[in-house]
C-alpha positions in Angstrom: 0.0 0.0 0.0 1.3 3.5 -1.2 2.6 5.3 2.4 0.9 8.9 2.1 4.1 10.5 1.1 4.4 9.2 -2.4 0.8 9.4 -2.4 1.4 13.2 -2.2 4.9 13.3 -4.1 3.0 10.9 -6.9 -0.1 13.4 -7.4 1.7 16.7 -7.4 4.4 14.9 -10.0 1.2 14.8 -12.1 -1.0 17.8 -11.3 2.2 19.9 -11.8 3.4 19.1 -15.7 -0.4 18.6 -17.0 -0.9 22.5 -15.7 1.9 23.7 -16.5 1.5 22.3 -20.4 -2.3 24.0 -20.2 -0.8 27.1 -19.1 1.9 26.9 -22.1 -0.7 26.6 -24.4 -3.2 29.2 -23.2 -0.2 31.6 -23.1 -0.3 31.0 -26.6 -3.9 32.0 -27.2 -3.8 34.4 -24.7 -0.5 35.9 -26.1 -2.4 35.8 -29.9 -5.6 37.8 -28.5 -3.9 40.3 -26.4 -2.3 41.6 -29.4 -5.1 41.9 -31.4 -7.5 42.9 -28.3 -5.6 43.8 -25.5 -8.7 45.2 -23.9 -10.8 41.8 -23.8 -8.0 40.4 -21.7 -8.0 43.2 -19.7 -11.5 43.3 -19.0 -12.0 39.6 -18.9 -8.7 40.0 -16.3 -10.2 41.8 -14.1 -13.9 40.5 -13.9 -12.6 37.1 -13.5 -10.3 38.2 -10.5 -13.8 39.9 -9.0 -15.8 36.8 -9.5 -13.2 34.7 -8.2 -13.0 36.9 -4.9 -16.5 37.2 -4.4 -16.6 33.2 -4.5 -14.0 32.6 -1.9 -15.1 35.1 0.3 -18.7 33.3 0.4 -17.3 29.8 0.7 -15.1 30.9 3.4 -18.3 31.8 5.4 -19.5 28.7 4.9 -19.3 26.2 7.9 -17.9 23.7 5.2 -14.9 25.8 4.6 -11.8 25.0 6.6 -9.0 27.9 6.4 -6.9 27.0 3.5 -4.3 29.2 2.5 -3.9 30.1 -1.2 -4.1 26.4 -1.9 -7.4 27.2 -3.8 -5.9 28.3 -6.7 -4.2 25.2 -7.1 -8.0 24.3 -8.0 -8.1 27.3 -9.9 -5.1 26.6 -12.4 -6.1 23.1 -12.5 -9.7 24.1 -14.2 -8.3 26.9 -16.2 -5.2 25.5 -17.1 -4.5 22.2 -16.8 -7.9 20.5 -18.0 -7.6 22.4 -21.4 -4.5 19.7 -22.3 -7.4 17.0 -22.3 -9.5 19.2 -24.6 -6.3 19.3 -26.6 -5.7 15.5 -26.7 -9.5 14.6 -27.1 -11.3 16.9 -27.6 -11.1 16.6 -31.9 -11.0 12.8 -31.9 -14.6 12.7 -30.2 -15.7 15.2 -33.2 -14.3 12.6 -35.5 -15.8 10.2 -33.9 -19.8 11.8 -33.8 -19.3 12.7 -37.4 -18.4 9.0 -38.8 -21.6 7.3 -36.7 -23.4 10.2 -38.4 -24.4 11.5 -34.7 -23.8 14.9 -35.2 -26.1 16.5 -33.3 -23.5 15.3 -30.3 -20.6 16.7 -31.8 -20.4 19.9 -29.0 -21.7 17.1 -26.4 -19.1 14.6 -27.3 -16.2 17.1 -28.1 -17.0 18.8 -24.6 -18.1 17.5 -22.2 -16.2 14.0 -22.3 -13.0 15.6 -22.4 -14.0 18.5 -20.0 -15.6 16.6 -16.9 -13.0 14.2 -17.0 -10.3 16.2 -17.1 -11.4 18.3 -14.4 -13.0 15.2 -12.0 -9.4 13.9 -12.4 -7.9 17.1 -11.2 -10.2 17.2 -8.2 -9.2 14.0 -7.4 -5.4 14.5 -7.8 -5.7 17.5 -5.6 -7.6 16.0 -2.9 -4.7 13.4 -3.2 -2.3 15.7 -2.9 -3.4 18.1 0.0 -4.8 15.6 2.5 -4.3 17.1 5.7 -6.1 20.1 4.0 -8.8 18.6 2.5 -9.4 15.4 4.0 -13.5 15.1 4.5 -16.2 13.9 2.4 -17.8 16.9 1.2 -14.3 18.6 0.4 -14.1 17.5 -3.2 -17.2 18.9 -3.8 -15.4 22.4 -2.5 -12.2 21.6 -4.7 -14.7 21.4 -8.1 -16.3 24.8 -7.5 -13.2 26.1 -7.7 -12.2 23.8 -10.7 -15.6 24.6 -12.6 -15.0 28.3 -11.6 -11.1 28.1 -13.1 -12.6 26.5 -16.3 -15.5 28.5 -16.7 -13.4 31.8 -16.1 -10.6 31.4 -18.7 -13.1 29.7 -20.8 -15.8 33.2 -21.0 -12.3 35.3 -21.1 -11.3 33.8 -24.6 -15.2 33.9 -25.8 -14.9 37.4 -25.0 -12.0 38.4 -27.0 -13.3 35.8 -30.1 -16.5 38.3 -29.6 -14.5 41.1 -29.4 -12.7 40.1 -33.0 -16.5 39.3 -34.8 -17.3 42.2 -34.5 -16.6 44.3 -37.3 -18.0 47.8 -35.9 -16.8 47.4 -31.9 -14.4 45.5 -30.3 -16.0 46.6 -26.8 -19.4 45.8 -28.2 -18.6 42.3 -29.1 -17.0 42.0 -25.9 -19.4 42.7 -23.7 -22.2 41.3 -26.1 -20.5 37.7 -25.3 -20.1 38.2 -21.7 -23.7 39.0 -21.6 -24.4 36.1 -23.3 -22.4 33.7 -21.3 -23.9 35.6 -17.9 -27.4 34.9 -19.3 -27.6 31.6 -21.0 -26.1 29.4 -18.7 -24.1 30.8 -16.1 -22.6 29.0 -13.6 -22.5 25.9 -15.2 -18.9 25.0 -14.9 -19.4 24.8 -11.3 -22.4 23.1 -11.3 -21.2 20.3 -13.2 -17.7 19.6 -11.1 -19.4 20.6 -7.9 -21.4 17.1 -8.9 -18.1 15.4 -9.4 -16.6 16.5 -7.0 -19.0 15.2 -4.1 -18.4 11.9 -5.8 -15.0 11.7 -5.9 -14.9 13.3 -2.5 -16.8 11.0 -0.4 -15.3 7.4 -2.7 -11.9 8.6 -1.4 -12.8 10.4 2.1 -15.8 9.1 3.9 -14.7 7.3 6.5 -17.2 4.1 6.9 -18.2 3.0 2.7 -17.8 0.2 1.6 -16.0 -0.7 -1.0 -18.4 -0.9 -4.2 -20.1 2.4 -2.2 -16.6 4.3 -3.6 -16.3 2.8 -6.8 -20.3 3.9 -7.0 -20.0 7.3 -6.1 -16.7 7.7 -7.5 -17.3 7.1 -10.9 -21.1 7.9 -10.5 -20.3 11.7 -9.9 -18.0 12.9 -12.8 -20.6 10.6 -14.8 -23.4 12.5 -13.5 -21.7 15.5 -14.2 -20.4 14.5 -17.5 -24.2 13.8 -18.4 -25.4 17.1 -17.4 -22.9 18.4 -19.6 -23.5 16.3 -22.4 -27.0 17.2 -22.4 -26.8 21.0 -22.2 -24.4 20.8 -25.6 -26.7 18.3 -27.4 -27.9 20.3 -30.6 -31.8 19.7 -29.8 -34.1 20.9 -32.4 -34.4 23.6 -33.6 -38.0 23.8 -33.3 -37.7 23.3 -29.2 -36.4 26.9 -29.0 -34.7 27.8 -25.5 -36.1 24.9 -23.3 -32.3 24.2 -22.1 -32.3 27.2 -20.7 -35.3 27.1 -19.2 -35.7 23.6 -18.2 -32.2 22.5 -17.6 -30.1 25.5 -15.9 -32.5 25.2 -13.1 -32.0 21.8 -12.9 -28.6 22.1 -12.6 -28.6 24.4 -9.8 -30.5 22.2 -7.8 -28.2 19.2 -8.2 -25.5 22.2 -6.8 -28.1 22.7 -4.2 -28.4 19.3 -3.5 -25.0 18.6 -2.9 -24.6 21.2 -0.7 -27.2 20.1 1.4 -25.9 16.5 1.6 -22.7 18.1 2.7 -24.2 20.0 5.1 -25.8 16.6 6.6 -22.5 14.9 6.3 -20.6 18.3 8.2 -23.0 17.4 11.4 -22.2 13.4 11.5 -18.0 14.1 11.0 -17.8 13.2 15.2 -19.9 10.5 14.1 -18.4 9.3 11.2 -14.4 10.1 12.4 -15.2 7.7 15.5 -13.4 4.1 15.4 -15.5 1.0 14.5 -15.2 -0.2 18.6 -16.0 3.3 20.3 -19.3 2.9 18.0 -19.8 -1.1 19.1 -19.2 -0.1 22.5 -21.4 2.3 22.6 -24.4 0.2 20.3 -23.6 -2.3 23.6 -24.2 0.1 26.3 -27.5 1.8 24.9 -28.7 -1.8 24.1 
């Protein structure tokens, strides 16, 4: 069995080169947009660094959070940088692949979201892994994939916003903030949604105390595939003739899986004395009530 050590030397020997190639090739992009439209990245800059402030500061309120440091944008570089390398290695193959079963309505479905949600459920899990005396209960993980979604979701709306800023031929500030508006209104939030989901699954297979083990393999594979479904679903091109019902039907949906996990966490935040108790203190005292 792998002494927690190497565990943490083994998953930070990972985390570290797979961000560090997304951040090489987002420089790139970055790099090619700021040139043309310095002003997107500036505004996209500084919006995200407001967003990503006003998140932390209500987490931290949260009796779920534990203090932790600048650790947080460890999360953060993994969902804006590092899980754009599996977009990179995948992310055209699964295009390919749509197109020659003639399925291309889940082109966007396949091309995203299979990539996507597991490249960022494998960075939650990597970081959890990697920071365990920081993050070391159940509802954690589900914590480490807001900030995950929130990374991706962030860098993701920054380089929509300078592509808008480039369409448009009369404004650069219009496009801009005609794309921001649009990723603000159809759809925010979903980033998050989808990881938060992941997360709580990959949280509680590798931290809750007292499952079994099927429970883990359950819940650990059930979450990013929950989440990858959610995602796969909002990029299916639906007909045409259903108009906006995603929006309408499925954003709220989504917030309320959010919702629920936050609630489950909540329920498993007043059982930790419960749960961190050893199998015979919980015999022992089954034996005395009986």
């Amino acid at each position: 069995m792998i002494d927690r050590t190497s565990q943490i030397r083994w998953a930070f020997l990972v985390l570290v080169p797979i961000i560090a190639a997304g951040a090489a090739v987002n420089a790139v992009t970055l790099f090619a947009f700021g040139r043309v439209t310095p002003l997107s990245l500036l505004f996209g800059t500084l919006i995200s660094v407001a967003v990503i402030g006003i998140v932390w500061w209500v987490l931290s309120r949260s009796a779920l959070w534990r203090p932790a440091g600048a650790w947080p944008l460890l999360a953060l570089a993994w969902g804006s940088l590092g899980s754009f390398t599996f977009i990179l290695v995948a992310g055209e193959s699964m295009t390919t692949i749509a197109t020659a079963v003639g399925w291309e309505a889940a082109e966007a479905s396949l091309a995203g979201a299979w990539p996507e949600e597991v490249g960022k459920s494998l960075g939650i899990a990597l970081i959890l892994l990697a920071l365990p005396r920081l993050w070391s209960r159940p509802w954690d993980g589900m914590l480490v994939g807001i900030f995950v979604g929130l990374g991706f979701e962030l860098i993701e709306t920054v380089q929509y916003g300078a592509a808008g800023a480039l369409d448009d031929a009369n404004s650069d500030v219009d496009g801009l903030l005609f794309m921001w508006f649009v990723r603000a209104v159809a759809g925010p939030g979903l980033h998050v949604f989808f990881s938060a989901v992941a997360g709580l699954g990959v949280g509680m297979a590798l931290l809750h105390p007292r499952l079994t083990t099927p429970a883990r393999w359950t819940l650990g594979l059930g979450g990013p595939f929950a989440a990858f479904l959610m995602h796969f679903l909002w990029n299916y091109s639906w007909p045409s003739g259903w108009g906006a019902w995603p929006i309408a039907v499925m954003w709220p949906l989504y917030l309320t899986a959010l919702i629920g996990c936050w609630l489950v966490a909540k329920k498993l935040a007043r059982q930790v004395d419960h749960l961190l108790q050893p199998d015979s203190v919980l015999r022992r005292g089954s034996a005395v009530a009986s």
